[in-house]
N, C-alpha and C positions, 0 to 999 in steps of 0.2 A: 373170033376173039378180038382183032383187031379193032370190029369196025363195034364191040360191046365199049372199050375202053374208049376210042373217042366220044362216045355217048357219054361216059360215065367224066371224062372230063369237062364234056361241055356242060354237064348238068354242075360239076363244082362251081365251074365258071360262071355258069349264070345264078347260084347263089352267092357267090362272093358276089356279083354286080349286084344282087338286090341287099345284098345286107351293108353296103356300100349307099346306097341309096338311102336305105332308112337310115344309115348312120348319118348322111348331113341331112337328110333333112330332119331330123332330131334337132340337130345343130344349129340349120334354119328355124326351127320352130324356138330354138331356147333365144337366139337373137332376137328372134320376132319377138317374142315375150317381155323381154328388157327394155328394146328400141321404145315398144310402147307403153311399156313403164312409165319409160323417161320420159315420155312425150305428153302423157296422163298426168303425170306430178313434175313438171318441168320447175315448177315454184320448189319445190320441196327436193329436187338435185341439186338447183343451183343452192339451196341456201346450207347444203351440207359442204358443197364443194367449199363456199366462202368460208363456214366455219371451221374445217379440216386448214386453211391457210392460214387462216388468222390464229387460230393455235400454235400452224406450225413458226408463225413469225412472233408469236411473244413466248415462245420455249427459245427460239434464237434469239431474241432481244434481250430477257431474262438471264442466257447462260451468258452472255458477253456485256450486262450490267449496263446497258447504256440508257436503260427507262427506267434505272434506279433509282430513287431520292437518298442521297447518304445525308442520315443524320447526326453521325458521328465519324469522328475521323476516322475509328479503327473500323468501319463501316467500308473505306475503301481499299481497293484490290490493292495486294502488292504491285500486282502487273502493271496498275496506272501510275505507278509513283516509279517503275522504275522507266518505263517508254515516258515520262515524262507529260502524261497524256491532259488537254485543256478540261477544264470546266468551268460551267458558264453558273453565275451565281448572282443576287442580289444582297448588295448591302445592308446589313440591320444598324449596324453603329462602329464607331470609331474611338477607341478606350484604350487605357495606359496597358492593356495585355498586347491587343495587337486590332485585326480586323473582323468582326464577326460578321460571317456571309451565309445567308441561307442559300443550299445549292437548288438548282433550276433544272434537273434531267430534261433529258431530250426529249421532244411530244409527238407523237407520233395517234393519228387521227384513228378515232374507233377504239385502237387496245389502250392507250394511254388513263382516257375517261374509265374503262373497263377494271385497269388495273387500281385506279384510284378509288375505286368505289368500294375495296377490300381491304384498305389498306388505311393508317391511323394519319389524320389528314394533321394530326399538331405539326410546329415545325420547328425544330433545333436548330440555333444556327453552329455552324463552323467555323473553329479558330483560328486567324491566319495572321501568319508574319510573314512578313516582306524578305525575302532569303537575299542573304549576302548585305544587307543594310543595317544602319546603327543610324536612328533619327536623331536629329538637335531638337529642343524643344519649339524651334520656329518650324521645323518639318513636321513634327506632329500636328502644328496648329493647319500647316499650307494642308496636309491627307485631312484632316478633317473638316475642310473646308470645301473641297475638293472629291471627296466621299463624301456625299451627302445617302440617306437613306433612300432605300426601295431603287437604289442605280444597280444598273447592271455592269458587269465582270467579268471580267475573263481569268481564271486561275490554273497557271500552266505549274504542275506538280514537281515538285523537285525532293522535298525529303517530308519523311513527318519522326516527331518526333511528342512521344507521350499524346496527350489531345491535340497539338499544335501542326498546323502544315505550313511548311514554308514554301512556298511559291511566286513566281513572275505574274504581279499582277497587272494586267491590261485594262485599261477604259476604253470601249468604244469612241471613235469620232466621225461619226456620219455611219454609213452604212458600209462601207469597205474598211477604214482605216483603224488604226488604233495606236495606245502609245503605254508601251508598259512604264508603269510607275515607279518600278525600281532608278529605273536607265534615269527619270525625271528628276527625284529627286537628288540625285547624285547630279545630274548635267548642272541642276539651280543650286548645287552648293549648300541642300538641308539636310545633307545625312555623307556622312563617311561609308566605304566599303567595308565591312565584315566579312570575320570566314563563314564557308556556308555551310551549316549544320545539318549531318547528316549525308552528308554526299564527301568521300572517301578522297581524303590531298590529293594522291599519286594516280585519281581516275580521270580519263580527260574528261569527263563530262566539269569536274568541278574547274577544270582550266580552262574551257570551255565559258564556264561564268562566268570565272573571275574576270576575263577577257574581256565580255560584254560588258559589267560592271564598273572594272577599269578603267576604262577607255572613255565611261560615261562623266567621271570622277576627275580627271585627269582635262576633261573640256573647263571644265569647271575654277581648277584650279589656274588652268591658263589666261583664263577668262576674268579672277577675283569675282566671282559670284558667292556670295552666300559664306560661309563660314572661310572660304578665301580668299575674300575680300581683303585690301591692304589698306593701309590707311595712309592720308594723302601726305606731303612733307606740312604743309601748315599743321593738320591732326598730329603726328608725330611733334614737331615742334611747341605745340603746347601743350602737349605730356610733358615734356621732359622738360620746360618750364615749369611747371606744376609742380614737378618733384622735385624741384631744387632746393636744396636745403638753404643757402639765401633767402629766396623766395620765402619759405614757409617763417622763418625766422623774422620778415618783415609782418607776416600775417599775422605772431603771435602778439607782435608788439601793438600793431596797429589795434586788435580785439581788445589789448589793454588797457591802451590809452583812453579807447572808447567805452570801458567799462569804470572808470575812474573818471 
């Protein structure tokens, strides 16, 4: 009996080792199959792999809006207006509403082209006012002179309101610098600070502004630039000759005389 059951275990034994055997090499036989798939259609892996990424990066560029073109203001995110977030835009004109900029989304090589080619290529532009600023009409003339069309911009978001977005607008200056245009025309004395609409008194982001603004305003006013300008003691002195009532009483006599 003994020596029947070690027989009958070696015989398990040695069929678990062959069914062990057929099982990888099954195993090897299914890699072997694929390996040389892939090696047979190496064109045709790689060009799924690339299409499988490039999908998966314009679902992620798509759900985070950054190869967007917004044609209208209620086109953009809440989320960007309240981070505050830039966007880069070109000039179309400069008009007694405010500033009309067409936006510039991000480009990004292969899906950019891909996505445009589905998409309605007119272009809206977007209406923009200079936040926290009140123009003089010499301000209006310097931004329109100074905006010229097809320039590029930088539009850092602060509130919108109805179609209108109020925002810190930047000019590029070379390739690093820049100089937002609020801060300028306040530093040159063509525009007074305003409240900034849309952004909450008691939040610091609006204190925050007002601060940069301020500050800007305030150079200005030290300075007598621009609508702070003083006027010199001569200037002053014949004002107020001018409107002397002597004076004008010699003016009406002498017109008389001359008209007699």
């Amino acid at each position: 009996m003994p020596e029947s059951s070690r027989e009958t275990e070696t015989e398990e034994r040695g069929r678990d080792r062959q069914q062990r055997d057929q099982e990888n090499q099954t195993s090897r036989n299914i890699v072997s199959v694929i390996s040389q798939f892939a090696d047979d259609n190496l064109t045709l892996v790689r060009n799924i792999s690339t299409g499988l990424a490039v999908a998966g990066v314009i679902v992620i560029a798509r759900s985070i809006r950054v190869i967007t073109k917004f044609q209208a203001v209620s086109e953009i995110p809440v989320r960007f207006i309240e981070r505050s977030v830039s966007l880069r835009g070109k000039v179309h004109s400069v008009t007694e509403r405010g500033i009309e900029v067409e936006h510039i989304p991000i480009y990004l090589p292969v899906i950019s082209p891909l996505l445009s080619k589905h998409r309605d290529v007119s272009t809206s532009p977007l209406l923009v006012h200079l936040a926290g600023v009140e123009l003089t009409p010499e301000g209006k003339m310097w931004l329109q002179k100074n905006l010229v069309p097809a320039q590029t911009v930088w539009l850092k978001l602060i509130s919108r309101e109805d179609n209108m977005l109020h925002c810190l607008v930047s000019q590029s200056r070379g390739s690093i610098w820049s100089h937002c245009m609020n801060e300028e025309l306040l530093r040159l004395g063509l525009a007074r600070s305003a409240p900034i609409a849309g952004v909450l008194l008691s939040s610091p982001r609006y204190w925050r502004l007002h601060k940069l603004l301020h500050r800007a305003e305030v150079k200005a006013e030290k300075k007598g630039r621009g609508l702070w300008k003083k006027e010199s003691l001569w200037e002053r002195a014949s004002k107020a000759l001018k409107d002397h009532p002597l004076l004008r009483l010699i003016e009406r006599i002498f017109k008389r005389t001359r008209t007699e």
